[in-house]
N, C-alpha and C positions, 0 to 999 in steps of 0.2 A: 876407798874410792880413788881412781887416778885421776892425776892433773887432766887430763882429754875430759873424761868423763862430771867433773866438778863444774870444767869450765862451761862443754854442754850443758848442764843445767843451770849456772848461773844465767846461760843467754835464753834458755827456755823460758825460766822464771822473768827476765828485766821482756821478754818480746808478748808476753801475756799481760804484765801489767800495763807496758807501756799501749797494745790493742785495748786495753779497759780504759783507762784511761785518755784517751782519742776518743774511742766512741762513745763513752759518758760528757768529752766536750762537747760531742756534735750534736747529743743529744740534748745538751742545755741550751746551745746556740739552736737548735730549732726549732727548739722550746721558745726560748727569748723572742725570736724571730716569731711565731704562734703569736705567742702576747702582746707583740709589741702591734702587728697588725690588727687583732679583736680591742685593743685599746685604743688605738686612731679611729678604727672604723665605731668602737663604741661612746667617745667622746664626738664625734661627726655626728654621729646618730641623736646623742640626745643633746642638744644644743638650742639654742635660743637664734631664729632667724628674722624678717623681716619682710614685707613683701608691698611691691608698689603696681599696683593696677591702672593703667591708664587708655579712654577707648570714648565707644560710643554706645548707645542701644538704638536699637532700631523700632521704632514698637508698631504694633498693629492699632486700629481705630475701633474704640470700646461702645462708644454712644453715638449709630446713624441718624438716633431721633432729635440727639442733643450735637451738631456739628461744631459748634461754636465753645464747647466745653470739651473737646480733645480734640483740636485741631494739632494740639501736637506729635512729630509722628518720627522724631527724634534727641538724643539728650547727651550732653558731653561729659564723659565720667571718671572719675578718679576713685581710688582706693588705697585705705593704709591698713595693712595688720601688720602687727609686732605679736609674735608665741614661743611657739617652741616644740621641736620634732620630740616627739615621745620614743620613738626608735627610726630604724630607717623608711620605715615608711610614710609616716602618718602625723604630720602635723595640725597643732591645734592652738586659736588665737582669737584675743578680740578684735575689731574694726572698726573704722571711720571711714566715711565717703563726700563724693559731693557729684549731685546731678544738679546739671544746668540744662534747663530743656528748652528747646528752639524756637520761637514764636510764640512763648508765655513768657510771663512774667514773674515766674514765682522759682525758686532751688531748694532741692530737696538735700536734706543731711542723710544715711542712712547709718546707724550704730549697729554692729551685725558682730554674732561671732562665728568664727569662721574653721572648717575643716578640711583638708588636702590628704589626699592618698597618691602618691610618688611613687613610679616603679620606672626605673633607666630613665629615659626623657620622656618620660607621657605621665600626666598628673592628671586627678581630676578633683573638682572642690564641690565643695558646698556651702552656702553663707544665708543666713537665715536671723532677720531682726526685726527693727523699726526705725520710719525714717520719719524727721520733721522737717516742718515748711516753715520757711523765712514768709510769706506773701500775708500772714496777719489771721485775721476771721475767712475770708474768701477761699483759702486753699486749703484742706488740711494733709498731714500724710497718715500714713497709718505702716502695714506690715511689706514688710520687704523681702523677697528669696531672690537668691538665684544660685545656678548649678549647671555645671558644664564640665570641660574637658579643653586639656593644652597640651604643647609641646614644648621642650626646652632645645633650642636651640642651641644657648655658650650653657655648658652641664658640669666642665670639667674645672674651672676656677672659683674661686670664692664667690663670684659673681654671675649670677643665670638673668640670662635674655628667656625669654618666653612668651609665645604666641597663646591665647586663646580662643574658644569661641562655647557659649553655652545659652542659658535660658533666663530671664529677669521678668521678674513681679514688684510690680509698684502701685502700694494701694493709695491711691488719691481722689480724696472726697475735694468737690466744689461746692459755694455756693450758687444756685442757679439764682438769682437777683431778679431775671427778664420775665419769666413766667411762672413756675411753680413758686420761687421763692421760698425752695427747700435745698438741701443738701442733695449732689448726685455723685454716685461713686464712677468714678471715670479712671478706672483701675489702670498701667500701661502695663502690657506684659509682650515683650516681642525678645528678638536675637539681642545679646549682648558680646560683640567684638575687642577685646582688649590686647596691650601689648604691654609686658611688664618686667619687672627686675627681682630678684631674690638678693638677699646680701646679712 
C-alpha cells in the first residue's frame, strides 16, 4: 500500500470514528436533557403543597315558616389543606375551616378532605366532611360539601394567586326553644366566593 493511499485511509478511519463519536455525545446529551426534564417535571408532580382559601358564602333562605332560625344569609370563610399532588394533575389532602356567619351567634369549624384536578390555570375541587358548632346545645352542625371551579391567576412561581367560585352545604340543626321546642334543620347551601394562595 502507498504512502497517498495508507494516509487516505488513516483519515477515512479517524473521520468515522470521530462522526460516532459526536453523535453518540449528542445523543447522550439529549438523553440527559430527556431525563433531566421528566425528573423536574416528575419531582413537581408529586410533591407536597399547601393551600389557603379565603371568602365569603352567600346562602339562600332554607325555613319561610321558621324566619327567625335562618335569618342568616351570609358567612365569612377561611380554609386550610396541607396534601400532596399524586401526579400532575390531581391533588389530594385533608382540611380545616372557619365560618363565621353574620347576624348569629354561633361559628362553624368544618374538617373536610379535600380533592383538586388542575389542568394549565383552571382547577376544579371537591371538599366533602363535617363541621362543629362552637354556640353549645342551641346550634348543632352536621355534614359539610362544597365544589366548584377556579382560575390561577400567578401559575408560573412557587407561589399561585387564584380566584374561585363554586357550590356549599352546611348542615345546621337549631334548637326551636319559641314553639315546637324541637330541633329544625336550617341547612345553608348557596354560592361560595373565595380567593386564595397555593405554596
Amino acid at each position: 500500500m502507498s504512502k497517498k493511499n495508507y494516509l487516505l485511509f488513516i483519515l477515512t478511519i479517524t473521520a468515522i470514528l470521530y462522526s460516532s463519536v459526536t453523535n453518540a455525545q449528542e445523543v447522550k446529551e439529549r438523553a440527559m436533557v430527556v431525563y433531566s426534564k421528566k425528573t423536574k417535571e416528575h419531582s413537581k408532580a408529586k410533591t407536597f403543597a399547601a393551600f389557603t382559601d379565603f371568602g365569603t358564602s352567600l346562602f339562600m333562605r332554607q325555613d319561610p315558616a321558621y324566619p327567625d332560625l335562618s335569618e342568616c344569609n351570609a358567612s365569612l370563610d377561611l380554609d386550610i389543606s396541607y396534601g400532596y399532588f399524586i401526579n400532575s394533575y390531581f391533588y389530594i389532602g385533608p382540611g380545616a375551616g372557619i365560618r363565621a356567619y353574620f347576624r348569629e351567634n354561633f361559628t362553624m369549624f368544618p374538617i373536610f378532605g379535600e380533592l383538586r384536578g388542575c389542568w394549565k390555570r383552571t382547577f376544579i375541587y371537591g371538599k366533602g366532611g363535617f363541621s362543629l358548632s362552637t354556640s353549645g346545645n342551641n346550634d348543632r352542625g352536621g355534614a359539610y360539601a362544597s365544589i366548584g371551579l377556579g382560575v390561577n391567576f400567578i401559575s408560573k412561581t412557587k407561589y399561585k394567586l387564584f380566584l374561585s367560585m363554586g357550590y356549599e352545604f352546611q348542615d345546621h340543626r337549631r334548637k326551636d326553644t319559641c314553639v315546637l321546642r324541637k330541633e329544625i334543620l336550617t341547612g345553608k347551601n348557596g354560592l361560595a366566593i373565595r380567593i386564595g394562595t397555593q405554596f
